[in-house]
N, C-alpha and C positions, 0 to 999 in steps of 0.2 A: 667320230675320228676322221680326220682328213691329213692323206700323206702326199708327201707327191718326190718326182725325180727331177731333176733339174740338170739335163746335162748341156754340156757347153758346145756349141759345133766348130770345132775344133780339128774333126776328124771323124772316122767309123768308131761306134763304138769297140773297144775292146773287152776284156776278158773282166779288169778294173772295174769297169763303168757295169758291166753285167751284172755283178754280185751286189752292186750298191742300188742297180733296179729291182733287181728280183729279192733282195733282204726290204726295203721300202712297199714295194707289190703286195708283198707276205702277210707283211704287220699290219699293212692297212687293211686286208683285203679278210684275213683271219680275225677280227677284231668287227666284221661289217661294214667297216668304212669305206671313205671313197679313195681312188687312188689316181692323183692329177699327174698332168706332164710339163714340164715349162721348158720353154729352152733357152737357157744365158746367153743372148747374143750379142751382149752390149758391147763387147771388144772388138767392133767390125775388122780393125787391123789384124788381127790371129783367126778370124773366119775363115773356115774352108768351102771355097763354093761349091753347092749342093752337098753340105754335111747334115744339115738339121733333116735334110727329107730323108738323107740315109739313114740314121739312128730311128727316125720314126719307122720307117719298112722296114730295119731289123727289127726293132721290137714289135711290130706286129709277126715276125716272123718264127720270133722266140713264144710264140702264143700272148702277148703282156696284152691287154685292152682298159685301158685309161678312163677314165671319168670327165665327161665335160669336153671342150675345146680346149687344144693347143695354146697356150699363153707364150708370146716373144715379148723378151725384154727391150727389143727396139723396139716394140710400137708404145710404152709405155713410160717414156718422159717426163708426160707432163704430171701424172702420178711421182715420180721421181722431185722432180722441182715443186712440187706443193708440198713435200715432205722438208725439203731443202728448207721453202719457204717458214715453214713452222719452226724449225731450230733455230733460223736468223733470228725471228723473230724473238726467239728467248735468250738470244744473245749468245748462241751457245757453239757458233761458227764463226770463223775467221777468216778472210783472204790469205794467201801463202805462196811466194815467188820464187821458193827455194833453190838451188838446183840440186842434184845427186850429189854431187859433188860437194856444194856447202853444206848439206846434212852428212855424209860420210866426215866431213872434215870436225865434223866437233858431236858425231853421235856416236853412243855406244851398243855394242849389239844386243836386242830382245830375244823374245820370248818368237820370233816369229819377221826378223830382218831390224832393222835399224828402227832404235826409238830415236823418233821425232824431239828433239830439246826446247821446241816451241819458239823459235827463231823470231818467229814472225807474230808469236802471237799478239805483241805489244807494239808493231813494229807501224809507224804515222805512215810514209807512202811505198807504197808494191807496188812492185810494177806489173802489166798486163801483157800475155794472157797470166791468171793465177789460179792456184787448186783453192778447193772450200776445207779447211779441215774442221773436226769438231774437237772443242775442247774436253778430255777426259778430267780427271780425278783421280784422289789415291785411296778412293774406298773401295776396298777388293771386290770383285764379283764371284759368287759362289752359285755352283749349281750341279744337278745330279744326275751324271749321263746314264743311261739306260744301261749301256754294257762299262763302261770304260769310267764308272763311280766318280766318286767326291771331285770336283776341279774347281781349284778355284786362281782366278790372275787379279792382279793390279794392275789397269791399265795404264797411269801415270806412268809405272814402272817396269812393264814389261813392252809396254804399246809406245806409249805416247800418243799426244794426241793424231790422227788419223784420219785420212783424205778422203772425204765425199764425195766428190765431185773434179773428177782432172784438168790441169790446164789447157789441154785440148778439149774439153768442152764434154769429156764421159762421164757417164754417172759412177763413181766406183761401186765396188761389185757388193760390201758391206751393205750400204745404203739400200738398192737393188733390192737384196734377197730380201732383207728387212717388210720393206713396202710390198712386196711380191708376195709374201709368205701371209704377213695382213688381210693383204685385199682378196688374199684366196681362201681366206679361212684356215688356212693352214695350223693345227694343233697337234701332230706329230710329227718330227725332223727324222730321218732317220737318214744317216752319210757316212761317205768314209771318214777316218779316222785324220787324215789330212787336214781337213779343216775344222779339229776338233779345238784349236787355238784360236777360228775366227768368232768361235760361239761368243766368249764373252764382249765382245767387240757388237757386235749382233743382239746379246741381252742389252746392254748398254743403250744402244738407239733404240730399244722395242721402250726403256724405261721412258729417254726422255719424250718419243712420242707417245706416251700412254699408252702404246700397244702390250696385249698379252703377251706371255713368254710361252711357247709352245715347250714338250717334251722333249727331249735329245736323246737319242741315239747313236751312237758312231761306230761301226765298224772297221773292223781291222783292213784295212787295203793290203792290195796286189801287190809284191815286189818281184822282180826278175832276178834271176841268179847271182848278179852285180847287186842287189841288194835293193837295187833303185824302184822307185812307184814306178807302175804300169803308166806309159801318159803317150803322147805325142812323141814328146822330147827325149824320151829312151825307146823310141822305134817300137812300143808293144803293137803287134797283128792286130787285126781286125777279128772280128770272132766270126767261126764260118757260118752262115745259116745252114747251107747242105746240113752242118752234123749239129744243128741246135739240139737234139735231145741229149748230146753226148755232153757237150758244155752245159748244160743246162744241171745235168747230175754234178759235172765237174764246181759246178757253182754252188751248189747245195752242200754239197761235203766240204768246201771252203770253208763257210757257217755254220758248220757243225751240226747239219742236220740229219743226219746217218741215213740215205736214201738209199736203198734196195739196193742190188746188183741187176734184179731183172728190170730196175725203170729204164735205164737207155732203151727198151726194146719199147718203150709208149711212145706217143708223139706228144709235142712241146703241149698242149692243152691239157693231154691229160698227166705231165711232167707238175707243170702248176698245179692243176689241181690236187694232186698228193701232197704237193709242197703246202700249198692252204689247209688242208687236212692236219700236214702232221708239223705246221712252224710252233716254235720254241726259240723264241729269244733268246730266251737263257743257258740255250747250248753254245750260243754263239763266243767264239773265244775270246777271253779279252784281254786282248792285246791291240796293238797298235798298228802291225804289220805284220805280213805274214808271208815269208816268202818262198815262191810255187815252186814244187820240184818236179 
């Protein structure tokens, strides 16, 4: 078994981002497996400077120790455009010059922002710069999440088809985790529940490049009083390290793993290691979101 965290630098980790490490850490780590770290940094425009070395020194700080080297989604492109390369090839991508604007003007809303109505897909000249999309289908995709069961979408119908590659020249994030997830060996996914609609999007390109489809898992995310995900954009704190054993319980009984009253008095190593001892998936609630009181 190979899991791994992939968080985004963005920002300090939060309280969010904590429980989708330490449920991921758990699984892999209770199971003998290895437990990787990547960090999504392909969106260089929403980088925060010096956030990826902060997330990694809070997680050493919350006792977490990883497997292997640090994987960055910017140094791996050219992995990305060989990928790109193989669906051209099948004909299975399109240039696309849309703007926001012309897809708002004649799209309806999805499963997950505006389906795409394929504008472009037939369309003789576009103009440059242009996004890559890939052609979907309206054969449903089915698959069986570890907490959060049976899911299944139709991408024709909920998606549309859906951009690879930006016109500013990024790799979109689909694509990405795809090829990432691949070339790491990656065979259990475990995340929040958020991105539990980019799965089938994600099965989808594992098919057409003959890659395996790993296991899913999704947990319930953080929401604030307002009801809103923990993120950046709704101001959630940063988690303190000072009091890591205290969040650290705080994060296990999120998961539904009934941790003692007397573990805040351990320190975060020997926090984990009871956590490894006594995880159980299948406490974990299932729902979608869960919001902190």
């Amino acid at each position: 078994m190979i899991g791994r965290f992939a968080p985004s630098p963005t920002g300090p980790l939060h309280f969010g981002s904590l429980i989708a490490a330490l449920a991921s850490y758990c699984e892999a780590k209770t199971q003998g497996g290895k437990w990787l770290v990547r960090i999504e940094d392909l969106d260089k425009p929403r980088e925060v400077a010096g956030a990826a070395d902060h997330i990694l020194k809070t997680l050493e700080t919350f006792g977490f120790e990883w497997d292997g080297e640090v994987i960055y989604q910017s140094h791996r492109n050219p992995l990305y455009q060989e990928a790109l390369n193989q669906l051209q090839a099948a004909s299975m991508i399109y240039n696309c010059d849309c703007s926001r604007k012309e897809i708002a003007d004649s799209a309806d809303h999805g499963i997950d922002g505006l389906i795409y109505p394929g504008i472009c897909r037939h369309k003789e000249a576009i103009r440059t710069p242009s996004a890559s999309r890939v052609i979907v289908d309206s054969k449903p995709i089915f698959f069986t999440d570890a907490i959060q069961g049976s899911i299944e979408q139709t991408l024709a119908q909920d998606v549309g088809d859906f951009v690879l590659k930006r016109a500013d020249g990024l790799y979109a994030y689909q694509l990405a985790v795809v090829v990432d997830d691949f070339e790491q060996g990656v065979t259990h996914i475990l995340r929040g529940a958020d991105l539990l609609n980019s799965s089938p999007r994600q099965i989808y390109l594992q098919q057409l490049l003959h890659y395996p489809t790993p296991e899913y898992a999704h947990i319930p995310i953080a929401n604030n009083a307002n009801n809103e995900k923990l993120s950046k954009q709704t101001l959630a704190p940063a988690i303190d390290g000072s009091q890591a054993s205290t969040v650290l319980k705080q994060a296990l009984a999120f998961l539904g793993q009934d941790p003692p009253m007397d573990l805040v008095q351990c320190n975060p190593t020997e926090i984990l290691q009871w956590a490894k001892q006594h995880w159980d998936i299948k406490k974990i609630p299932h729902q979608q979101s869960i919001v902190l009181s």
